[in-house]
N, C-alpha and C positions, 0 to 999 in steps of 0.2 A: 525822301526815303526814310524809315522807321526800319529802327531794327528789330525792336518789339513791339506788338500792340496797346495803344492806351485808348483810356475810355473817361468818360465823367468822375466815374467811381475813385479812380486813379488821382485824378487834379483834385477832386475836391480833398483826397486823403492828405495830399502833400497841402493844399492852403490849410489843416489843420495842423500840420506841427510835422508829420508821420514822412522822416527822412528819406527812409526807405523807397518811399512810394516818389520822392522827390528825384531820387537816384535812378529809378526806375524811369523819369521823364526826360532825364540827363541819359540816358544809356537808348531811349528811342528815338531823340529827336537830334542829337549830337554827331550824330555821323551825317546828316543832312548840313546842320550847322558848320560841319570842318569841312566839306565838299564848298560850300559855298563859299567859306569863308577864303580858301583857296585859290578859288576861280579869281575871285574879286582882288586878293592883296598879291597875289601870284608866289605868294612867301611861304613856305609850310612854316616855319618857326612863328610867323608874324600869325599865319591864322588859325595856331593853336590858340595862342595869345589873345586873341579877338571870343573865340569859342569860349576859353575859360572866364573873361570877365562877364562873357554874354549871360551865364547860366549863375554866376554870381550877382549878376543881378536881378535876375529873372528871381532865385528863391528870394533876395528883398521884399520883389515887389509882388509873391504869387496872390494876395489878396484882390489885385487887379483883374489878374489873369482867371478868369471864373468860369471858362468853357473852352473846348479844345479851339474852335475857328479864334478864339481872343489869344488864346495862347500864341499856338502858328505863327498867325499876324505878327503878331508883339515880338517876337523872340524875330523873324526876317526885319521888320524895322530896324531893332537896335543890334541887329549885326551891322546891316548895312552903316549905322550911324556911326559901330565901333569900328568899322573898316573905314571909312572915310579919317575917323581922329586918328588913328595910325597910320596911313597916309600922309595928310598934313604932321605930323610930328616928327616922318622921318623927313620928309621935304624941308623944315625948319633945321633938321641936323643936320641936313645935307649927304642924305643916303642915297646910297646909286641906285636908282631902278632896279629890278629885277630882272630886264630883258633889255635883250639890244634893241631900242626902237627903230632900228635903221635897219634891222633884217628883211621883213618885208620888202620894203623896195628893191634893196640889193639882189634878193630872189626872183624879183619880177625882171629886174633890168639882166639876169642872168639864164633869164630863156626856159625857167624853170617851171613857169603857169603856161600850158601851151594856148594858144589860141583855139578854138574851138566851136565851128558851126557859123553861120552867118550872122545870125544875132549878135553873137559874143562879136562879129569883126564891125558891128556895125556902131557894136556898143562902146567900141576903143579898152575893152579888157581882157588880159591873158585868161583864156579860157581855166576857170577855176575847177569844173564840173564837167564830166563827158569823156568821150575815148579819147584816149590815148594811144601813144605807140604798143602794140601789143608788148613787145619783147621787153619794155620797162613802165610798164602799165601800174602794177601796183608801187613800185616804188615811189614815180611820180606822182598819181595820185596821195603818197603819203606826204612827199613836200608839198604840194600843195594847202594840204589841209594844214601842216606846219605853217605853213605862211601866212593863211589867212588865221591860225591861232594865234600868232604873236603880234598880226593887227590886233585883231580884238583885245589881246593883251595892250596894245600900246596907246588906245584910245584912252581921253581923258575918263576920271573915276565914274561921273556917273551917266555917260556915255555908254562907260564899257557895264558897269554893271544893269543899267536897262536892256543890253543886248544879251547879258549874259541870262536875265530871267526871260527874256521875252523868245529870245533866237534860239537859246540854247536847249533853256527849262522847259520853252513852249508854254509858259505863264499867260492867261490871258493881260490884253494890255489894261484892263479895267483893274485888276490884281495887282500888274506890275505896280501902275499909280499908287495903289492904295501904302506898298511896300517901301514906296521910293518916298512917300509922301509929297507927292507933288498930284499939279490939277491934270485932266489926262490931254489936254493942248500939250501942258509943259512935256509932257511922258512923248507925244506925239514927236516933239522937235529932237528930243533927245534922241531918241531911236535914227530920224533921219540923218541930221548929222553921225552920227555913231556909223550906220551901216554905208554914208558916202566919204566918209575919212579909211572906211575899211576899205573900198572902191578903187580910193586917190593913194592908198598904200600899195597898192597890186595892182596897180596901170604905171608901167613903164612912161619915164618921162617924154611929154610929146607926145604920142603916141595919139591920145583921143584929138590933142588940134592935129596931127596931121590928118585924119579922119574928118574932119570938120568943114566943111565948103564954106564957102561965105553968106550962100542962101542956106544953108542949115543953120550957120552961128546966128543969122539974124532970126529965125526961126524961133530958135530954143529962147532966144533972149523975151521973145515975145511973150512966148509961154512959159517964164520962168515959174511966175508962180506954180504954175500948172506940178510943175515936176517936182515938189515935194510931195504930193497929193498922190504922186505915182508912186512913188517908194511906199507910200503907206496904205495905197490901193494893193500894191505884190504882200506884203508885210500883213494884210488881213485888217488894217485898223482904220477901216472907216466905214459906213453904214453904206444901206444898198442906194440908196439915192444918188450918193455922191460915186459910187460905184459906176452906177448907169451912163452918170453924166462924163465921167472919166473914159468907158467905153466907147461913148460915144464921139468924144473928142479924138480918140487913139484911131477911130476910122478915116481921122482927116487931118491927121496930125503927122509926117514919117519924123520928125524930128523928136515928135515923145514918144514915139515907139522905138528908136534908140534908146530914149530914159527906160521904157521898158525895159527892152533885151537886157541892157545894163544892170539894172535893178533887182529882174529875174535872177539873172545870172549871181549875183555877188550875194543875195539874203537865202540862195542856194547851196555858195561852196561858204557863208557862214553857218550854216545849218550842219552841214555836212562837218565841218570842223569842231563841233561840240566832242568834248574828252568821250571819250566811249568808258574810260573806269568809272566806276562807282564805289569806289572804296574808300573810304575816309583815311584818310593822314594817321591818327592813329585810335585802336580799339576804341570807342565810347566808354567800356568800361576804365581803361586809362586815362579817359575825359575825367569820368567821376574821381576818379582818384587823387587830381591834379585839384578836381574843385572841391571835394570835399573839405579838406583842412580848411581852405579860405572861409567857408560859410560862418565859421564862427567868430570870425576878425570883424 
């Protein structure tokens, strides 16, 4: 999200010296920046913090920066980097999370994800997505989406921030890699575990083994590998070959088509739990204001 538009004209002005035009790129691209930066540290004070050293070093290095796709890029990298070194620094001082990571479950185990449709019972998860009781319909569906927000909040850092470009932003995953800097195998695992810790936070304990026969558990064991390949078959991240082949297994397989429903279901009420604000934490032009003084230190 850009609050104002820029152009080549604009970057090349600010890699000559022309503040103005620098401030100008701090005021469009900075409400994107404190959104994200948000999502990822769960902190508004911490990802003010992360925004303003980001843009302080961004006018450092604009020499680098020599077209809008390099800009973008470059400025989502070394957010992500600056939200990771603040992470690790509070964990070093021994800073309390931001979120109770124990909510989730206690929501699941509280009757408050209802079960929902056959898939969702077959998949062993409190139905995330789908009707409800009319008479407290939208409330529920707001816990819900609460619930599976403070999962994604509660996955490990780059777990939760490849969910948060990929599920949330709808980033393709070819991009997300490029952001996270990683190879897009490593992108591939990270989203999997990521979206089945979000899963195993909102399935009441027990629940999926009591579901489970003994000819199913020998089943899934079989096709273990298979079922990472499913998540990232629902998730859109894998070509059509491997598509087919997945397809075709799913017709003779009822044990990954569990993994399905399962799968289906949960990178659905992750979708659906993405913040609906777009508003930045605060004005960009009070971005600029906070960063201006520094550029000269």
């Amino acid at each position: 999200m850009r609050s104002v538009p820029i152009d080549q004209g604009l970057i090349d002005r600010a890699i000559d010296g022309d503040k103005e035009a620098f401030a100008i790129l701090v005021r469009a691209t900075g409400s994107r920046s404190l959104i994200v930066a948000e999502r990822i540290l769960r902190s508004p004070d911490d990802a003010v913090s992360a925004a303003r050293k980001l843009f302080v070093l961004a006018y450092r290095n604009l020499k680098k920066l020599k077209d809008l796709g390099v800009l973008e890029l470059w400025l989502m990298q070394n957010l992500v980097r600056l939200c990771g070194e603040s992470l690790k620094d509070a964990a070093k001082k021994g800073v309390a999370l931001p979120v109770e990571c124990d909510s989730p479950r206690n929501l699941a185990e509280a009757g408050l994800l209802d079960t929902v449709g056959a898939a969702d019972d077959a998949a062993g998860l409190p139905g995330t997505v789908g009707a409800v009781d009319s008479t407290s319909s939208a409330s529920r569906a707001e816990a819900r989406r609460g619930a599976v927000k403070k999962a994604v909040d509660c996955l490990p850092f780059l777990e939760r921030t490849a969910v948060i470009f990929r599920d949330w932003d709808g980033i393709s995953y070819l991009e997300v890699a490029e952001i996270l800097r990683v190879k897009q195998d490593d992108l591939r695992k990270l989203l999997v575990r990521g979206r089945k810790h979000v899963a195993d936070m909102l399935t009441p304990s027990g629940q999926a083994d009591r579901e489970v026969d003994k000819k199913a558990a020998q089943r899934r064991r079989e096709c273990e590998k298979t079922h990472d390949r499913i998540w990232l078959f629902v998730g859109g991240e894998i070509g059509p070959v491997e598509q087919a082949g997945i397809i075709t297994h799913l017709g003779q397989c009822p044990a990954c088509k569990d993994v399905l429903g399962r799968a289906s279901t949960v990178l659905e009420a992750i979708r659906d739990a993405a913040p609906l604000e777009d508003k930045p934490l605060i004005a960009p032009e009070m971005l600029w204001k906070e960063v201006e003084p520094l550029l000269a230190k």
